[in-house]
N, C-alpha and C positions, 0 to 999 in steps of 0.2 A: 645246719644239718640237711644233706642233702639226699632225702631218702626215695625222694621220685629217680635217679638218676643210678641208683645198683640194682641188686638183682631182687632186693625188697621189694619191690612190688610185685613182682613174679611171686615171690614166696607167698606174698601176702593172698595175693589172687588162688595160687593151689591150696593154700593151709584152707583158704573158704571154702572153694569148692569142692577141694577134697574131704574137707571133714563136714560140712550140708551133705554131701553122696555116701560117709561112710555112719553119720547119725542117721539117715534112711536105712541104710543097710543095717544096720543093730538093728533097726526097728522090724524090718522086715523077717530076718533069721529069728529075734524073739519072738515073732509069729503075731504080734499087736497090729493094731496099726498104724497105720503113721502118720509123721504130723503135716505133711506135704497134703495126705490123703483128706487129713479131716479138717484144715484151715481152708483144703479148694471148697468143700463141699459145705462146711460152714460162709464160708461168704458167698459162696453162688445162692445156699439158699434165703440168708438174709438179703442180698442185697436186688435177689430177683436177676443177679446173669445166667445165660444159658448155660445148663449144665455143664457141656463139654467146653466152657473153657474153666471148670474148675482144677484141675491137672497143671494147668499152666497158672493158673491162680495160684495156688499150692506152691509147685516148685519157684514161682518170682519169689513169694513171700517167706519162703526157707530161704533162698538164696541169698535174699538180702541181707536176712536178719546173721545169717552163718558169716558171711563178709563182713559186716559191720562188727562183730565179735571178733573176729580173727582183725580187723582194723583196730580195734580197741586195745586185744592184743600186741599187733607190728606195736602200736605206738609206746607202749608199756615196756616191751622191746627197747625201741629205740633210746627211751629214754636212757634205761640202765646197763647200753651199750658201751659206755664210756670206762667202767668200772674193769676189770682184772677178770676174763673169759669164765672162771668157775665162778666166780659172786655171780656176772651177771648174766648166766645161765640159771644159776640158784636164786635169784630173785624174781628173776623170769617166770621160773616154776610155778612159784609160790603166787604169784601173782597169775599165772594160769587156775592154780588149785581153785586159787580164791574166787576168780571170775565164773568156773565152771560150778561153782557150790551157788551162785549169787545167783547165777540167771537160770539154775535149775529151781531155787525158790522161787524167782518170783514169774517165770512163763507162765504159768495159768494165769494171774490176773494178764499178763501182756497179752496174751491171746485173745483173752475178754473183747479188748480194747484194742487189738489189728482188726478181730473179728468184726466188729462193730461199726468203727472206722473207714475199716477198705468194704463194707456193706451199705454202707451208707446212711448209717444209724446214728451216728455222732456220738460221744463218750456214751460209755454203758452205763447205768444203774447201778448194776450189782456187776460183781467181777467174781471168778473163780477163784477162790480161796489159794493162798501161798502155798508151795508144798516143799511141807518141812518134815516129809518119811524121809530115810536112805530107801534107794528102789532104782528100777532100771532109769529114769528120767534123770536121774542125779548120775548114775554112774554113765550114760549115755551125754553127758553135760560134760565132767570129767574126761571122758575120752574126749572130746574134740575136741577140749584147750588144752589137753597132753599132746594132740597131735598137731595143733596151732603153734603152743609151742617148741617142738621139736623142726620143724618146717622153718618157722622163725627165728630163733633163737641161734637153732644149732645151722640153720640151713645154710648162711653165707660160709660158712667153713667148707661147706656138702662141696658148693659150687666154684671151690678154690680163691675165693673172696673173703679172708678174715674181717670182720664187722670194724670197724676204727673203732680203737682205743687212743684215749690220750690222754 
């Protein structure tokens, strides 16, 4: 499988950064705040860095985690690329669904534990509890593996590149 050499990585790169810019954006319009906002300003204050690079702290540690999730995705992609365009666009889905309900649970404790971590506290104690409400975090989780997927999934078609089947 040669997925460094199509436009997959492209996809993969915008499905990240576009949906880290557009899970800000919810958060911004919902009028909350965000989490770019309070993971800069949580580890600047545990870990003692200067304030102003908490902003850039923030947005590294969205950026990655938003990449890594949409990587998690391509690859989930990839796999059930082989299959008949509807199945594996419809398995695709489902396994977006699924990802975005799973890391809307468990980001509080993960935060604990970046927080902690990139502060320089080493594993935490206590972690923030699972969240297992429906609420903007889950549906804001939701959107950006609907938008992961659709970038990914649907995307080599966008770009006149049907995915290989065989």
């Amino acid at each position: 499988m040669a997925l460094a050499r199509g436009p997959e990585v492209w996809l993969w790169l915008v499905a990240g950064v576009g949906g880290s810019v557009l899970f800000w954006l919810v958060q911004v319009v919902a009028g909350s705040g965000t989490i770019t906002e309070f993971l800069g300003e949580q580890i600047v204050a545990v870990g003692g860095y200067p304030a102003r690079l908490g902003p850039l702290i923030g947005w590294a540690v969205h950026l990655g985690v938003s990449l890594t999730y949409a990587g998690v995705l391509g690859v989930l992609v990839a796999t059930v690329r082989r299959a008949k365009a509807a199945l594996a666009a419809t398995l695709a889905f489902v396994a977006a669904l699924l990802l975005g309900w799973v890391t809307a649970v468990v980001a509080p404790p993960a935060i604990s534990v970046t927080i902690a971590l990139l502060g320089g506290q080493g594993f935490p104690t206590t972690l923030f509890p699972f969240n297992t409400e429906p609420g903007p975090p889950l549906w804001n989780h939701l959107l950006f593996f609907i938008v992961s997927w659709a970038i990914q999934a649907l995307g080599p078609r966008w770009v006149g590149r049907p995915s290989p089947r065989r």
